[in-house]
RONUVO-837960 format. One record per residue (C-alpha): chain; residue number from 0; residue in three letters; x, y, z. Coordinates in Angstrom, 1 decimal. Layout:
<c = A, k = NUM, r = ALA, u = X, v = Y, w = Z>;
...
END
This chain:
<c = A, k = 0, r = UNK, u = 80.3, v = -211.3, w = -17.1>;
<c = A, k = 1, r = UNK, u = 78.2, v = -208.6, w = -14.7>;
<c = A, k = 2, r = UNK, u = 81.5, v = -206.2, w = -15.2>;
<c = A, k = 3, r = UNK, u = 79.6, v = -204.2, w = -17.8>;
<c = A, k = 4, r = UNK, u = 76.8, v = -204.1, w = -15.4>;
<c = A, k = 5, r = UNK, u = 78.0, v = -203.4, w = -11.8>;
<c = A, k = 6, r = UNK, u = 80.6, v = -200.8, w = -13.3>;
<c = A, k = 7, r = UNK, u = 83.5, v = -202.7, w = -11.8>;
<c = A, k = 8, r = UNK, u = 84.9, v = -206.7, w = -11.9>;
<c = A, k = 9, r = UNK, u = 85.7, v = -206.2, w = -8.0>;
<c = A, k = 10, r = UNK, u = 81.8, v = -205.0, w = -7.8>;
<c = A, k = 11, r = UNK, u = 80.8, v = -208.8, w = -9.0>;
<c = A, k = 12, r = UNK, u = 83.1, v = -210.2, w = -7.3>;
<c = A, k = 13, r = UNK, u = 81.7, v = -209.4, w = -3.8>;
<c = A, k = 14, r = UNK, u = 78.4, v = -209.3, w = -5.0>;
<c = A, k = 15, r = UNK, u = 78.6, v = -213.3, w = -6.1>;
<c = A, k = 16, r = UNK, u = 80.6, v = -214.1, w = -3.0>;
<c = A, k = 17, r = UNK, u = 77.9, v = -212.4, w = -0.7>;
<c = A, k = 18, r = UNK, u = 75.9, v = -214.5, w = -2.7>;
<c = A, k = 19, r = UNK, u = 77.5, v = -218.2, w = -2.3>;
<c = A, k = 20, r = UNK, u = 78.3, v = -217.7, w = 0.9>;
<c = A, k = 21, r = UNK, u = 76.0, v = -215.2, w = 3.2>;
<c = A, k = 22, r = UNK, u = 78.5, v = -212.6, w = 4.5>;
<c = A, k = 23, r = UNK, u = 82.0, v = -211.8, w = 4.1>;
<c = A, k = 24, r = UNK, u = 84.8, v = -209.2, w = 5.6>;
<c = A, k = 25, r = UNK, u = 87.6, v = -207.5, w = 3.3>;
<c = A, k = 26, r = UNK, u = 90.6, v = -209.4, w = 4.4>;
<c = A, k = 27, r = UNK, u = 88.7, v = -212.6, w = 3.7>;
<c = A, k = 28, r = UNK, u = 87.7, v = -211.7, w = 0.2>;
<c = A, k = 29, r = UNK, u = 91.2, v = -210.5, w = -0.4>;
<c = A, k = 30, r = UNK, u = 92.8, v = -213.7, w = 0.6>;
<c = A, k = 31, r = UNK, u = 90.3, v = -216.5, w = -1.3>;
<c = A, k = 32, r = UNK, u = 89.8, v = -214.3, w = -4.5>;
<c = A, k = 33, r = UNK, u = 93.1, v = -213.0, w = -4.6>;
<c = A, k = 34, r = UNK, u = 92.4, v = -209.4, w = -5.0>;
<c = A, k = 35, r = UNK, u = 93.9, v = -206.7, w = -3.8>;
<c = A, k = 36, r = UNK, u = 92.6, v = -205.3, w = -0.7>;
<c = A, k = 37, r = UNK, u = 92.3, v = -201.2, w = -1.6>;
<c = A, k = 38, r = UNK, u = 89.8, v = -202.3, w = -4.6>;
<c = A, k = 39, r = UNK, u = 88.2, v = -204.5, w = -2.4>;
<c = A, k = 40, r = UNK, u = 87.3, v = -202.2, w = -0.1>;
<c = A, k = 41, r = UNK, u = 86.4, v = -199.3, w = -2.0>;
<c = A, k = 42, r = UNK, u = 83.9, v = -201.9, w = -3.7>;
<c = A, k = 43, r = UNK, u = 82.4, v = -202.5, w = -0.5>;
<c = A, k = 44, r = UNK, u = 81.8, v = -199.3, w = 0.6>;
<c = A, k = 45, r = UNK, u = 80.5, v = -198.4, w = -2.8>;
<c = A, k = 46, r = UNK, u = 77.7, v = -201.1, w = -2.2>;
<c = A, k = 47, r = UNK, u = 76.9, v = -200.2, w = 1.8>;
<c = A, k = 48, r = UNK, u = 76.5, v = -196.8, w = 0.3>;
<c = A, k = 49, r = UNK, u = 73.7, v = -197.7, w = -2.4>;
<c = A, k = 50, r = UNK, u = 71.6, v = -199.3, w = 0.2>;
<c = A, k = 51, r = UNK, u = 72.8, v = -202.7, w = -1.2>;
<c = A, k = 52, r = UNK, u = 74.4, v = -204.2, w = 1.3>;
<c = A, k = 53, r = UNK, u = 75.2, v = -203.4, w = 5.3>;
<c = A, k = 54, r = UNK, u = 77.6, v = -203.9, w = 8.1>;
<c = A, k = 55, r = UNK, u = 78.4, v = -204.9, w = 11.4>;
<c = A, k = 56, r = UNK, u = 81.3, v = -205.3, w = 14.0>;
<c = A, k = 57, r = UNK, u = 82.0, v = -208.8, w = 15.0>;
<c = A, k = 58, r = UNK, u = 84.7, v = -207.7, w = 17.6>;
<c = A, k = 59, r = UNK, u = 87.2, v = -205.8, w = 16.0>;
<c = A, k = 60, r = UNK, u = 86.0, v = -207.2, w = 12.5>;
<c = A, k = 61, r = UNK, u = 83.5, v = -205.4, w = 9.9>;
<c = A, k = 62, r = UNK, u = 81.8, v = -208.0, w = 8.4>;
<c = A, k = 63, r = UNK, u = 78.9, v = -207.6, w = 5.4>;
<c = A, k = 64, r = UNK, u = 75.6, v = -208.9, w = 4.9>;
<c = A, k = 65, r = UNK, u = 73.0, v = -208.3, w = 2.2>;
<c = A, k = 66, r = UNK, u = 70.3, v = -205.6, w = 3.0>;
<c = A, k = 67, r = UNK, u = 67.3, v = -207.5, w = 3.5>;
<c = A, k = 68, r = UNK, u = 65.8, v = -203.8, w = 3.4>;
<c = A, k = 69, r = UNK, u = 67.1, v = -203.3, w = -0.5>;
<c = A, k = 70, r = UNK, u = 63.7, v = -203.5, w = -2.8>;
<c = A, k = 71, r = UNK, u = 65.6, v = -205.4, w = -5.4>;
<c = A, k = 72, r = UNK, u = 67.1, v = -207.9, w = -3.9>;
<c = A, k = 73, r = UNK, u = 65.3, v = -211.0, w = -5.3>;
<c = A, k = 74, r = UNK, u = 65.8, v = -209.9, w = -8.6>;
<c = A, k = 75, r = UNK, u = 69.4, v = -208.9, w = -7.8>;
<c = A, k = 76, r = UNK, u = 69.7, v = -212.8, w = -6.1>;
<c = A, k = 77, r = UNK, u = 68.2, v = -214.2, w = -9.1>;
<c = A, k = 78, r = UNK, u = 70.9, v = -212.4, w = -11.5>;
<c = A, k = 79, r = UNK, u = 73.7, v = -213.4, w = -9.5>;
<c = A, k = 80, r = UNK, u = 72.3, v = -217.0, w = -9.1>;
<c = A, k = 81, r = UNK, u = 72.1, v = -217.1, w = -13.6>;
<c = A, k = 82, r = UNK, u = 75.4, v = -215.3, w = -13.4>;
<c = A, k = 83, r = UNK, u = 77.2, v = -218.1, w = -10.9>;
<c = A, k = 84, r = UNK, u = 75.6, v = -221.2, w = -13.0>;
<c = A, k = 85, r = UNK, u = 77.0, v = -219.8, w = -16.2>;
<c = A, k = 86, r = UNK, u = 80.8, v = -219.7, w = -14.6>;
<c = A, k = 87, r = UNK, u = 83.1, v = -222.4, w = -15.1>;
<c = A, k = 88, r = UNK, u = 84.0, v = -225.1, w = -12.8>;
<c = A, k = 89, r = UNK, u = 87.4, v = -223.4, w = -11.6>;
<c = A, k = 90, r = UNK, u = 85.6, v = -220.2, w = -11.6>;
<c = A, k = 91, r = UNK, u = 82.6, v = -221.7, w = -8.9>;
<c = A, k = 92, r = UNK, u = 84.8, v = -223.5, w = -7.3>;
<c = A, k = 93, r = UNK, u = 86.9, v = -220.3, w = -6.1>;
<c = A, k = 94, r = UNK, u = 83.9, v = -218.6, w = -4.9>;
<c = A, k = 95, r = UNK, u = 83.8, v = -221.6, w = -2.1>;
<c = A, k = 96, r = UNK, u = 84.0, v = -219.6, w = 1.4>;
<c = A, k = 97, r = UNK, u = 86.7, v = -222.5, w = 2.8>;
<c = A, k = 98, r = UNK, u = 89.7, v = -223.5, w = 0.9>;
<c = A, k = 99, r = UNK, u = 92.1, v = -226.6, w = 1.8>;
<c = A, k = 100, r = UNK, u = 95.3, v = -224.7, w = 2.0>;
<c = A, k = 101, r = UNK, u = 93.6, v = -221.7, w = 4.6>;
<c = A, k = 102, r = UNK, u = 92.4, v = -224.9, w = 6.6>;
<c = A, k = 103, r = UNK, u = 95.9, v = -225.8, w = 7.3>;
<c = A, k = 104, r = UNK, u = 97.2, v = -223.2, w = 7.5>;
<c = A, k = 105, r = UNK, u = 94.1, v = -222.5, w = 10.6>;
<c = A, k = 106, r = UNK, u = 94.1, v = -225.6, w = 12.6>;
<c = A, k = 107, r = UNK, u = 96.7, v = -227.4, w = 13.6>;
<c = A, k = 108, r = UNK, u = 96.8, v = -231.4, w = 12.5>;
<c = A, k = 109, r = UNK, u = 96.4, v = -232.7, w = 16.0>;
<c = A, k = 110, r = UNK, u = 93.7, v = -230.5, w = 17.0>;
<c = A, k = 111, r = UNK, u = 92.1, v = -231.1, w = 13.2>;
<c = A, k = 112, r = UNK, u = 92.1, v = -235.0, w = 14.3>;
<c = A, k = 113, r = UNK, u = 90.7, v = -234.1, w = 17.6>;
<c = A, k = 114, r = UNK, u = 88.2, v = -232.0, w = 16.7>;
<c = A, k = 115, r = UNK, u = 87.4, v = -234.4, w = 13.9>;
<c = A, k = 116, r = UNK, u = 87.3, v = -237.7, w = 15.8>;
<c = A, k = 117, r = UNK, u = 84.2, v = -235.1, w = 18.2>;
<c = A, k = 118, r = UNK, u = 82.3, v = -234.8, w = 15.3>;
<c = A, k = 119, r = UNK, u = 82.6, v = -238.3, w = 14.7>;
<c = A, k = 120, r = UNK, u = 81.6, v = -239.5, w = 17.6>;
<c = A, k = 121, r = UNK, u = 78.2, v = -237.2, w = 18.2>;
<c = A, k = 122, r = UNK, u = 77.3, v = -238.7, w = 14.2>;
<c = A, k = 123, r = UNK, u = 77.2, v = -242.3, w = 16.1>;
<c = A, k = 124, r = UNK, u = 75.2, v = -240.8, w = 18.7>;
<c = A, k = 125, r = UNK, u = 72.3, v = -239.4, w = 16.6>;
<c = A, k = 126, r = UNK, u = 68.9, v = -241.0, w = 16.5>;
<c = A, k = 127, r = UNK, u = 66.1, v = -237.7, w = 15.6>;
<c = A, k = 128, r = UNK, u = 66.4, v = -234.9, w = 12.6>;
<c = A, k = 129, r = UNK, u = 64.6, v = -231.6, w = 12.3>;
<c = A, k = 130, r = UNK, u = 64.8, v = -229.4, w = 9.5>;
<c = A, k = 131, r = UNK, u = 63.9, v = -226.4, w = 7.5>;
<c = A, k = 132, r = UNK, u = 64.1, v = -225.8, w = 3.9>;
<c = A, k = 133, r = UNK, u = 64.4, v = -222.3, w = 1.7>;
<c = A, k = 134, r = UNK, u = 63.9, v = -221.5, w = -1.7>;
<c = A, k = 135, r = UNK, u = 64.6, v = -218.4, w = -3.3>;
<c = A, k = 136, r = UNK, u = 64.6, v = -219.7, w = -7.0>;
<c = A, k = 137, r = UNK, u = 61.1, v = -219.2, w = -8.6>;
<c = A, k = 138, r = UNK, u = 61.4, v = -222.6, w = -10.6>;
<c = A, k = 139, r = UNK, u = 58.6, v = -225.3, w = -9.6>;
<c = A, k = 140, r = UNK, u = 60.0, v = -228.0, w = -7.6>;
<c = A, k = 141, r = UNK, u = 61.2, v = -225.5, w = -4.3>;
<c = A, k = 142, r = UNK, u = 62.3, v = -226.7, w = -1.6>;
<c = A, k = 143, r = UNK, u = 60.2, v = -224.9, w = 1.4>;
<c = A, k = 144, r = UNK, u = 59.3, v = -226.4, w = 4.3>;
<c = A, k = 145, r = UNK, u = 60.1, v = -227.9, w = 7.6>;
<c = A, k = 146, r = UNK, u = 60.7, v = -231.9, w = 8.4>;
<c = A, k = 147, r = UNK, u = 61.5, v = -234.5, w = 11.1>;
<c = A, k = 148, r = UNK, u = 61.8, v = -237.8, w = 11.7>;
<c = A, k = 149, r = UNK, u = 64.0, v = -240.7, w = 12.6>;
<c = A, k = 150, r = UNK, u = 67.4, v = -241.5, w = 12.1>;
<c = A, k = 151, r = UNK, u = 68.7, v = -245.3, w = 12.1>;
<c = A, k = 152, r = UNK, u = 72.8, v = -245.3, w = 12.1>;
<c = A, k = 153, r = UNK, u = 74.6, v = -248.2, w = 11.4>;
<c = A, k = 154, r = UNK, u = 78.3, v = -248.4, w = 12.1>;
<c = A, k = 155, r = UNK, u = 79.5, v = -250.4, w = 8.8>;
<c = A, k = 156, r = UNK, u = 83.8, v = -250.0, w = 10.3>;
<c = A, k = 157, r = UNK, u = 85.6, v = -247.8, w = 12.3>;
<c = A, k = 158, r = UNK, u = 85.5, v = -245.1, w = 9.6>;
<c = A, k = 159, r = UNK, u = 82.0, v = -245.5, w = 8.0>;
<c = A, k = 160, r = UNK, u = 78.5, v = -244.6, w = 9.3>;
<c = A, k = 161, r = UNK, u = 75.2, v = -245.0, w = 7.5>;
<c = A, k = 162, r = UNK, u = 72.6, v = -242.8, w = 8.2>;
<c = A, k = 163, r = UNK, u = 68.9, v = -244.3, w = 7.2>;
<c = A, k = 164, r = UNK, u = 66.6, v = -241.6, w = 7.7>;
<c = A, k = 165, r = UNK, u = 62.3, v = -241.6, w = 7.7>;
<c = A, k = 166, r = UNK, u = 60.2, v = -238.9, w = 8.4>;
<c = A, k = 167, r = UNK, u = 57.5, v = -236.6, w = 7.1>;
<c = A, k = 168, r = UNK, u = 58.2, v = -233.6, w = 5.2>;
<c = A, k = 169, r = UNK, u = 55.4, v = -230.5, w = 5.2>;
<c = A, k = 170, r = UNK, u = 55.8, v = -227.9, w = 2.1>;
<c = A, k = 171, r = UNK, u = 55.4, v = -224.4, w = 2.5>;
<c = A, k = 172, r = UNK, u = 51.4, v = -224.7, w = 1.7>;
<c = A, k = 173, r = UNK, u = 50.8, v = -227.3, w = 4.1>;
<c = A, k = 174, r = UNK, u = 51.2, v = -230.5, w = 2.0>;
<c = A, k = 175, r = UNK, u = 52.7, v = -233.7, w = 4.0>;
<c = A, k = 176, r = UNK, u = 54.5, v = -235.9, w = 2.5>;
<c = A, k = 177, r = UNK, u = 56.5, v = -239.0, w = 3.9>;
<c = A, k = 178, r = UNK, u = 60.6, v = -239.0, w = 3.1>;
<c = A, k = 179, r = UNK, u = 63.3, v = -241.4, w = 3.4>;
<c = A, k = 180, r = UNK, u = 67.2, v = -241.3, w = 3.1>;
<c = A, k = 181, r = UNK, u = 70.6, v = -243.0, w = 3.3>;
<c = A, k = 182, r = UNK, u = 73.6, v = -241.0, w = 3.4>;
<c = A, k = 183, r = UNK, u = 76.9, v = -242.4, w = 3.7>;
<c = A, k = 184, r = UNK, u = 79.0, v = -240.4, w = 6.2>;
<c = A, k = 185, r = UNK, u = 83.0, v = -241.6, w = 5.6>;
<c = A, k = 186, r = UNK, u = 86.0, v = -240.3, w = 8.6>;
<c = A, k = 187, r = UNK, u = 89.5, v = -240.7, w = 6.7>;
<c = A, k = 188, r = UNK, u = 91.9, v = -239.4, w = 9.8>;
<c = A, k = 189, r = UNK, u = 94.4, v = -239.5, w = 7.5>;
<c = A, k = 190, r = UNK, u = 93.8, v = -236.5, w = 5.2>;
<c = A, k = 191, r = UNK, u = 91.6, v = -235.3, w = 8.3>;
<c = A, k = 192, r = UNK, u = 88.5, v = -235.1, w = 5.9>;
<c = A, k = 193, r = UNK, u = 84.8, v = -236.3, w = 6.8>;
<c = A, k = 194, r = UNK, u = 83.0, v = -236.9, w = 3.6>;
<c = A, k = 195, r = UNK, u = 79.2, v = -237.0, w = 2.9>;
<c = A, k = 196, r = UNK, u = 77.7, v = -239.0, w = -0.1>;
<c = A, k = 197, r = UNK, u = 73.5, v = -239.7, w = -0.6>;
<c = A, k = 198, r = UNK, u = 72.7, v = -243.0, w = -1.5>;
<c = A, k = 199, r = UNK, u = 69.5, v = -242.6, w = -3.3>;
<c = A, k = 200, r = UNK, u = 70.7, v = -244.9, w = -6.3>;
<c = A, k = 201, r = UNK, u = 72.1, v = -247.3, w = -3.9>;
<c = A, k = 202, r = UNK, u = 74.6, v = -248.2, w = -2.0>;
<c = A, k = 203, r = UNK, u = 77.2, v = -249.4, w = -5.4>;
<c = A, k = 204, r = UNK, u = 75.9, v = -245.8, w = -7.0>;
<c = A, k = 205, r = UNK, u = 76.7, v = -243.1, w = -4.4>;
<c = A, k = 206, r = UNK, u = 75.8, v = -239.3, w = -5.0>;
<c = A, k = 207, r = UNK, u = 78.9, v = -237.6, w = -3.6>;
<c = A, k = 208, r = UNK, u = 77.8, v = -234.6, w = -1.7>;
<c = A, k = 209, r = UNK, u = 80.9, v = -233.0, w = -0.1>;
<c = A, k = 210, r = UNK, u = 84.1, v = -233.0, w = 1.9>;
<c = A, k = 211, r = UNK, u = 84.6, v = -231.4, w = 5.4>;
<c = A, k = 212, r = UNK, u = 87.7, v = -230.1, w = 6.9>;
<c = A, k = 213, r = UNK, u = 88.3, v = -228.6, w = 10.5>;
<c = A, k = 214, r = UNK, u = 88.4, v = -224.7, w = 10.6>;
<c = A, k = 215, r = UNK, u = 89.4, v = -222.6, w = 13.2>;
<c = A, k = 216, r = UNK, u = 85.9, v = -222.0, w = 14.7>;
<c = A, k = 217, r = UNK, u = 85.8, v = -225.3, w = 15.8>;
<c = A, k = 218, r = UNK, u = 83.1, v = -225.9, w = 12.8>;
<c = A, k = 219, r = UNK, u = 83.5, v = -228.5, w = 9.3>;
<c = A, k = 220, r = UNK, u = 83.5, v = -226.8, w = 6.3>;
<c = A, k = 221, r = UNK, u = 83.3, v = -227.8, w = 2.7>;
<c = A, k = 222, r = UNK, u = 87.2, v = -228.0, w = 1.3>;
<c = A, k = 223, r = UNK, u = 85.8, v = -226.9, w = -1.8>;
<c = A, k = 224, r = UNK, u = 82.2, v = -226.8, w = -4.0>;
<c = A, k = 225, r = UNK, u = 81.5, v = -229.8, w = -5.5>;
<c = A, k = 226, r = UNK, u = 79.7, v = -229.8, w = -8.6>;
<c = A, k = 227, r = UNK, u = 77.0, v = -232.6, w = -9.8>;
<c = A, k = 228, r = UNK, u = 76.1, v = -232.0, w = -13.1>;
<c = A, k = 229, r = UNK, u = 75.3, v = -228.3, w = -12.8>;
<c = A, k = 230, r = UNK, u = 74.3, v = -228.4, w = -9.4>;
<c = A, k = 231, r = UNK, u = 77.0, v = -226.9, w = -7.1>;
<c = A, k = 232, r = UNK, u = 77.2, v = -228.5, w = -3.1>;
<c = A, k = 233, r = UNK, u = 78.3, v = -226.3, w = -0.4>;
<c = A, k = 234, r = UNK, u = 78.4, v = -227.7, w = 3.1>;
<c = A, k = 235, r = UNK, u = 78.9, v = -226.9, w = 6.7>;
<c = A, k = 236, r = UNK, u = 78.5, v = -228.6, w = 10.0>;
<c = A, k = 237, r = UNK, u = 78.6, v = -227.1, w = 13.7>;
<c = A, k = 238, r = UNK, u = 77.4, v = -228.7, w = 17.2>;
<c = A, k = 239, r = UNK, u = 76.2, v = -227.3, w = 20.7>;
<c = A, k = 240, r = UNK, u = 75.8, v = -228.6, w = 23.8>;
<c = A, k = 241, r = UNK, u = 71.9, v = -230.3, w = 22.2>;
<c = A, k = 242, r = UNK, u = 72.3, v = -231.0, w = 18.5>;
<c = A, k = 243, r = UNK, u = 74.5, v = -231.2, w = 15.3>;
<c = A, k = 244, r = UNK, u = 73.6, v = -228.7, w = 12.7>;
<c = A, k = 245, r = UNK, u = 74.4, v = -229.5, w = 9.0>;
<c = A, k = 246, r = UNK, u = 74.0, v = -226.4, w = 6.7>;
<c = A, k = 247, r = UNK, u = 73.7, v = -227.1, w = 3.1>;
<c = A, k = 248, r = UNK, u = 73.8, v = -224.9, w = 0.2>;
<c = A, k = 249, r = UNK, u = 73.1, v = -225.7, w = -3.9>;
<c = A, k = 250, r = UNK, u = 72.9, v = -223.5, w = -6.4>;
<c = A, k = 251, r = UNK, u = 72.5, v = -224.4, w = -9.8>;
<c = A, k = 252, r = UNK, u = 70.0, v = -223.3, w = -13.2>;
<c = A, k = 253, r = UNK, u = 66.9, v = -224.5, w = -11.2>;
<c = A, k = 254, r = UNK, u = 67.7, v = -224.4, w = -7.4>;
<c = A, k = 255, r = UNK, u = 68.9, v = -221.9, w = -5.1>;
<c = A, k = 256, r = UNK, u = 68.3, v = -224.0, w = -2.0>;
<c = A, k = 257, r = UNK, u = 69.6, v = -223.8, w = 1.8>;
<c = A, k = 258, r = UNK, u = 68.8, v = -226.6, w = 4.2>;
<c = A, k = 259, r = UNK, u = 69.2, v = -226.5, w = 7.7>;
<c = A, k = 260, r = UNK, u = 69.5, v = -230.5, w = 9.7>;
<c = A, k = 261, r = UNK, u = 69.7, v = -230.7, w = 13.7>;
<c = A, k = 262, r = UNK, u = 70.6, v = -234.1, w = 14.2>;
<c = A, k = 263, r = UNK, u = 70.1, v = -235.1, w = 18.0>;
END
């Protein structure tokens, strides 16, 4: 689609996957998109070069980042964003930084179930929520701002969690507004998967959000993208010592949204 554009398919390829997912390192983008790794490279280097994107050694790993410097990255953002929305399922789906097959093939199934049942058991622990909202689509409706409240979790079984949550929610421009939420959090041991659905139609109507899977940092990561009507779901959960963070991304013709929750 942006082949024409960018001069090469391998070009657009990193470009949207930088763009879904934040960062990415060669061996990585050769493995999920199936691409040789010389191409990728040389693609990579093409773009450090023209200012659009940078690097930096994570160990012995070079991993890349958008240029926050580059004067054209909101436009360049906003192509990529009408560029992902006009792909096809399949095709958004295999942009997903986490795939089910590389989670096996990472983390062992005892340790998945261990490190599974961990995450589990903090989610039944949680009773406050912070968050911060960003927008970079231009459409009314953005999500910016910063929220907190109360969370009310109700163990329905052994394997299902419900998280009622109330707070107040303060846009960008100062406006405060009152919020309240059910999600249905849902542990299936086993196919080692944690799944997240919003219940804002009710309980007999849930919104599925997305599954999570162990990886090998010791994280949950979305299996796969999940698509609601054009709206694509990307999700990721991590914990410290203090609080669970729960990342979320969506993408689709009017949002361009990342949320980050601490749940304590």
């Amino acid at each position: 689609m942006l082949e024409m554009l960018f001069g090469t398919k391998n070009v657009q390829k990193v470009l949207l996957f930088l763009f879904v997912n934040g960062n990415c390192y060669g061996a990585q983008l050769q493995r999920l998109l199936k691409t040789p790794l010389t191409p990728i490279q040389k693609a990579l280097l093409r773009l450090e070069k023209g200012g659009i994107i940078l690097s930096h050694y994570e160990g012995k790993t070079r991993v890349y980042q958008f240029n926050p410097a580059f004067p054209l990255l909101v436009e360049l953002e906003q192509l990529l964003k009408k560029a992902y929305t006009l792909l096809s399922p399949q095709e958004k789906k295999s942009f997903c930084f986490v795939k089910s097959d590389n989670l096996k093939k990472k983390v062992k199934q005892q340790e998945g179930e261990q490190l599974l049942l961990t995450y589990w058991e903090r989610l039944a622990l949680v009773k406050h929520l912070n968050f911060n909202a960003r927008s970079k689509s231009k459409e009314e409706g953005r999500w910016n701002g910063r929220g907190s409240g109360e969370v009310t979790v109700k163990k329905e079984s052994d394997t299902v969690l419900f998280f009622h949550e109330k707070g107040t929610w303060v846009t960008d421009n100062g406006k405060e507004l009152d919020f309240s939420n059910t999600f249905r959090w849902t542990l299936d041991r086993k196919t080692c998967l944690l799944s997240l659905e919003h219940l804002r139609h009710g309980i007999n109507h849930p919104v599925f959000l997305f599954h999570l899977a162990p990886a090998e940092d010791h994280s949950l990561r979305s299996v796969d993208s999940h698509l609601c009507a054009e709206d694509a779901y990307f999700g990721h959960i991590s914990c410290d010592l203090h609080s669970l963070k729960l990342n979320w991304r969506v993408i689709g013709p009017k949002k361009n949204e990342e949320i980050d929750y601490y749940y304590t």
